[in-house]
C-alpha positions, 0 to 999 in steps of 0.5 A: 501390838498394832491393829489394822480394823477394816470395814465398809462403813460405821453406819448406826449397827451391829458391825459398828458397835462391836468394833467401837467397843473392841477399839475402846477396850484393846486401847486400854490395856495397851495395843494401839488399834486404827480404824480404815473406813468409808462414807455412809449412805444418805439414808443411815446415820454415823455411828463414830459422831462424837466418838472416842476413837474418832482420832483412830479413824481414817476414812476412804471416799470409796470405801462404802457399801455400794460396788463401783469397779473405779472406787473400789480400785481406789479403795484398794490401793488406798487401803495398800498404803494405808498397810503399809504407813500403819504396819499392823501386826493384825489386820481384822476386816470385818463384812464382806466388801471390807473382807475383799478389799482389806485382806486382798491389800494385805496379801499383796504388801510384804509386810508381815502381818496377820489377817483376821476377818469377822462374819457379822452374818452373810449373805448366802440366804435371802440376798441375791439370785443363785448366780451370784451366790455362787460366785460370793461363796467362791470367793469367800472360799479363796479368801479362806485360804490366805487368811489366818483366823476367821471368826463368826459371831455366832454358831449357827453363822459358823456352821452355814458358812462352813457348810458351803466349803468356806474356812473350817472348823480349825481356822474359825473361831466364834465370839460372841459380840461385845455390848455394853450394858448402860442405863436407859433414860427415864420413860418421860425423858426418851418420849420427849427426846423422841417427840413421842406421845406416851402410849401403854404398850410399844412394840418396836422393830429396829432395822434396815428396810430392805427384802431380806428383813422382811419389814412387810411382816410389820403389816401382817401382825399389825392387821392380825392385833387389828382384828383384836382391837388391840391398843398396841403402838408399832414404831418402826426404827430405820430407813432403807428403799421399802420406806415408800411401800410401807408407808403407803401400805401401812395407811389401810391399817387404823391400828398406830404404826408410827416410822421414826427413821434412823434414830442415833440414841437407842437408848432412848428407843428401848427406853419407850419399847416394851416388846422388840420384834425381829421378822427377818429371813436372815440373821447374823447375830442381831447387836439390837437384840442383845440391847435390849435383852440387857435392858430387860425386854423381851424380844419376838423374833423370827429363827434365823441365823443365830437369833436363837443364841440371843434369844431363850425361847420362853424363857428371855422371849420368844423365837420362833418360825416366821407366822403372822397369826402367831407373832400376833398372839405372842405379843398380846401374851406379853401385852396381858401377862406383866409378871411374865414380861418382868419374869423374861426380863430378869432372865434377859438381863442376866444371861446377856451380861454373862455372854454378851460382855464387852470385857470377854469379847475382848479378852477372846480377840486379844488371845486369838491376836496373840495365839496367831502371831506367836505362831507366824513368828511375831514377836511383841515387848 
């Protein structure tokens, strides 16, 4: 069996991890899987740099995040071809620009092939205006209909997007991503990695800067620990166009706020995290939170998207309704009570490795490859 995988971009992210390790794992028990993708941003970092399945990847110019009409015309009819030479039983594009792209060019060849598409979240909340929601549902609507399999990382992200007419119950499926569990550096040996001081408690927020993850409620429970002459560091991980607001906001606050930018290894920023702090409007299924659940730290995020499928309230973390006074205290619980942090990270670790394993993850996508062309008439030795 071929597989055909179609994304934006392999910037260091969610989308970026579930498909390498899906790659990987495919490979090995024997389909022959390629990757068509576009360039990263200047402000992101490539996640497929000294990858393993580098030799199965093929990058378009005009591929990326950003709509051009001209590119995307290119894009279009390079993606064609590429169809075309690869001649894939399956192609699964993943996200909402690949999604467009991909599945359009695949209707258009006469090759016989399935299409399968990923919701990693989407965009009807928290993105655009009510205009172009309207006209991002309506497509998403008409792309439904020439596509045989759509799935949703989580449950939640499944029933908004059937909420707004877009698929059904019988055409989406929802699996779970695939992470795998890796041992974390030594605290010294990431510190020194990260050019970092040691300090006694972290508190880390790992994400793109833009509106919809609301990084300005970084500053909000930063001036709430402030008013308890709290000893808590905050190291923000990412880069995006609110960089420049931050900083400057963040430079009336004497409590430790340090930005590192896009870091590749995140390994090493779990290895100096205590807490990991989620504050966004929207959500699919955050793959940084279930890293650091699988390595036994606790998380405070906001109830969004399917954030509450990763997250056990109370019992790996906390995840709750967006307030700053809140948060704030949630954290100085978990900066005061070590038996309580050791306690949510047994149970973080061991209900990540149960739900979230690369090896279920790809068992469910391969049986869904297989159901579908079986019944579409594919036939595989």
């Amino acid at each position: 069996m071929r597989v055909l995988f179609v994304i934006s971009r392999m910037n260091v992210g969610g989308p970026a991890v579930i498909i390498g390790n899906l790659m990987k794992a495919l490979s090995v028990n024997g389909v022959e899987v390629q990757l068509l993708t576009g360039r990263c941003d200047k402000d992101e970092i490539e996640y497929l740099l000294d990858s393993e399945i580098e030799e199965k990847v093929i990058r378009f110019d005009g591929l990326g995040r950003k709509l051009n009409l001209f590119g995307d015309i290119a894009s279009f009819l390079q993606v064609r071809r590429a169809i075309k030479d690869f001649n894939p039983h399956i192609i699964h594009t993943h996200a909402a620009k690949a999604g467009v792209i991909g599945r359009l060019a695949s209707f258009t060849t006469r090759n016989k092939q399935i299409r399968v598409h990923t919701f990693h979240g989407h965009l009807l909340y928290g993105y655009f205006g009510p205009i172009k929601t309207k006209l991002i549902i309506l497509t998403e609507r008409v792309l439904a209909f020439i596509t045989h399999a759509l799935i949703a990382v989580g449950d939640q992200v499944k029933s908004e997007l059937i909420e707004n007419g877009i698929g059904n119950r019988s055409k989406f499926a929802c699996i779970p991503p695939g992470v795998r569990h890796e041992a974390l550096p030594s605290r010294h040996e990431a510190l020194r990695n990260l050019s970092l001081p040691n300090h006694a408690f972290t508190l880390t927020w790992i994400g793109r800067l833009v509106e919809v993850k609301r990084p300005d409620r970084i500053l909000e429970i930063a001036r709430e620990l402030e008013k308890r002459n709290s000893q808590i560091r905050i190291l923000v991980v990412g880069n995006g166009p609110l960089m420049k607001d931050l900083r400057e906001s963040s430079s009336h606050i004497t409590g430790q706020i340090e930005f590192l930018g896009w870091k590749r290894n995140i390994k090493d920023i779990l290895a100096v995290s205590d807490v990991i702090l989620l504050t966004s409007d929207n959500e699919g299924m955050p793959v940084a939170l279930i890293e650091a659940q699988m390595a036994g730290i606790p998380v405070i995020a906001t109830k969004v998207g399917s954030t509450h499928e990763i997250i056990e309230d109370g019992v790996t973390g906390f995840c709750k309704d967006f307030d700053a006074h809140e948060f704030s205290l949630l954290v100085h619980r978990l900066f005061d009570d070590n038996i309580l942090i050791r306690e949510f990270a047994a149970n973080a670790l061991k209900r990540s490795q149960n739900v979230f394993s690369v090896e279920m993850s790809e068992i469910r996508h391969r049986e869904l490859y297989f159901h579908h062309a079986r019944d579409n008439g594919l036939i595989f030795q």
